[in-house]
C-alpha positions as CSV (number, residue, x, y, z in Angstrom):
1,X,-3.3,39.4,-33.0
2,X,-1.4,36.4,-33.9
3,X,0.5,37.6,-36.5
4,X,1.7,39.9,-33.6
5,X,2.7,37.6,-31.7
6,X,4.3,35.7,-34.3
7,X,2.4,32.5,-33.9
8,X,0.3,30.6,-35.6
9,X,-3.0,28.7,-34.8
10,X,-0.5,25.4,-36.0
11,X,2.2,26.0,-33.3
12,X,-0.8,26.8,-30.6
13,X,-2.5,23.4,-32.0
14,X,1.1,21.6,-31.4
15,X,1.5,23.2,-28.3
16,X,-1.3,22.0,-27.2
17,X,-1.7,18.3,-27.9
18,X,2.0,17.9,-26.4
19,X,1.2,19.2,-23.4
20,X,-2.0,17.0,-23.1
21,X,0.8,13.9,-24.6
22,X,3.3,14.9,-21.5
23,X,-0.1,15.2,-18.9
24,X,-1.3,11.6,-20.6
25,X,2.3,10.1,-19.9
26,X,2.3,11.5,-16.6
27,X,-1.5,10.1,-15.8
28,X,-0.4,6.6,-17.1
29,X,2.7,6.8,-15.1
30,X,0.9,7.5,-11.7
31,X,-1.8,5.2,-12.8
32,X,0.8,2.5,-13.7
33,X,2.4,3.1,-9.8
34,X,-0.7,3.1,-8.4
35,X,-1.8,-0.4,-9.5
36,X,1.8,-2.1,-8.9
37,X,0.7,-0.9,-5.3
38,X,-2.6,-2.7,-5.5
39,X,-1.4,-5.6,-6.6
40,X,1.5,-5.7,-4.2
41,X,-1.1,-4.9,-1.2
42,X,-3.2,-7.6,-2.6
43,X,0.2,-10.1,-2.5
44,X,0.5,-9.2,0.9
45,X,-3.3,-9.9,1.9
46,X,-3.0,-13.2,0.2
47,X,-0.1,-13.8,2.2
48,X,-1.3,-13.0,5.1
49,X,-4.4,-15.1,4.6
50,X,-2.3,-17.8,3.6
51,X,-0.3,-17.7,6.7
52,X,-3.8,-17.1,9.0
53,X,-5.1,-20.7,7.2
54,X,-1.7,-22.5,8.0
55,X,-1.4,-21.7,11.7
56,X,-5.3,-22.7,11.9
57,X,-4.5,-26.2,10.6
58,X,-1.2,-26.8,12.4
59,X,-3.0,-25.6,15.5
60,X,-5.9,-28.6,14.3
61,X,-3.7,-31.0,13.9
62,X,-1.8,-30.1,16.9
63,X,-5.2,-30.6,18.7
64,X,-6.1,-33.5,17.1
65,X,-2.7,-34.9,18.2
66,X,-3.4,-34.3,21.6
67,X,-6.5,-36.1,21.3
68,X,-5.1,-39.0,20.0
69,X,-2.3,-38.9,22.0
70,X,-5.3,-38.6,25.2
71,X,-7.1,-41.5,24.0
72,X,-4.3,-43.8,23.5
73,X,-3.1,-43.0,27.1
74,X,-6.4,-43.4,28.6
75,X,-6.9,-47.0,26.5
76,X,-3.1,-48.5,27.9
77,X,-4.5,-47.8,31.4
């Protein structure tokens, strides 16, 4: 049947493992986009975290501030 075709079981062998090569290349390619948009969701997460933990301090020191601020008006009166 082959030899009707002209093929061999060679060529079909070839044919094969470069299609699995090109599906490969394409897997690693989606799999390389996939976790550049991981870590890029993760960058923003810690950025957003980041930005969560700054306003809670400034917004502790700004209340500490006003304490102080309080207590040294209350003490000149």
């Amino acid at each position: 049947m082959l030899d009707e075709l002209g093929v061999t079981m060679d060529e079909i062998s070839v044919s094969v493992f470069s299609r699995s090569a090109k599906n490969l290349q394409v897997l690693e390619q989606q799999l390389a986009r996939h976790e550049k948009n991981v870590r890029e969701s993760l960058k923003m997460i810690d950025a957003r975290r980041n930005h969560a933990l700054v306003r809670e301090r400034l917004a502790f020191d700004l209340e500490r501030d006003r304490q102080q601020q309080l207590t040294c008006n209350s003490d000149d009166e």
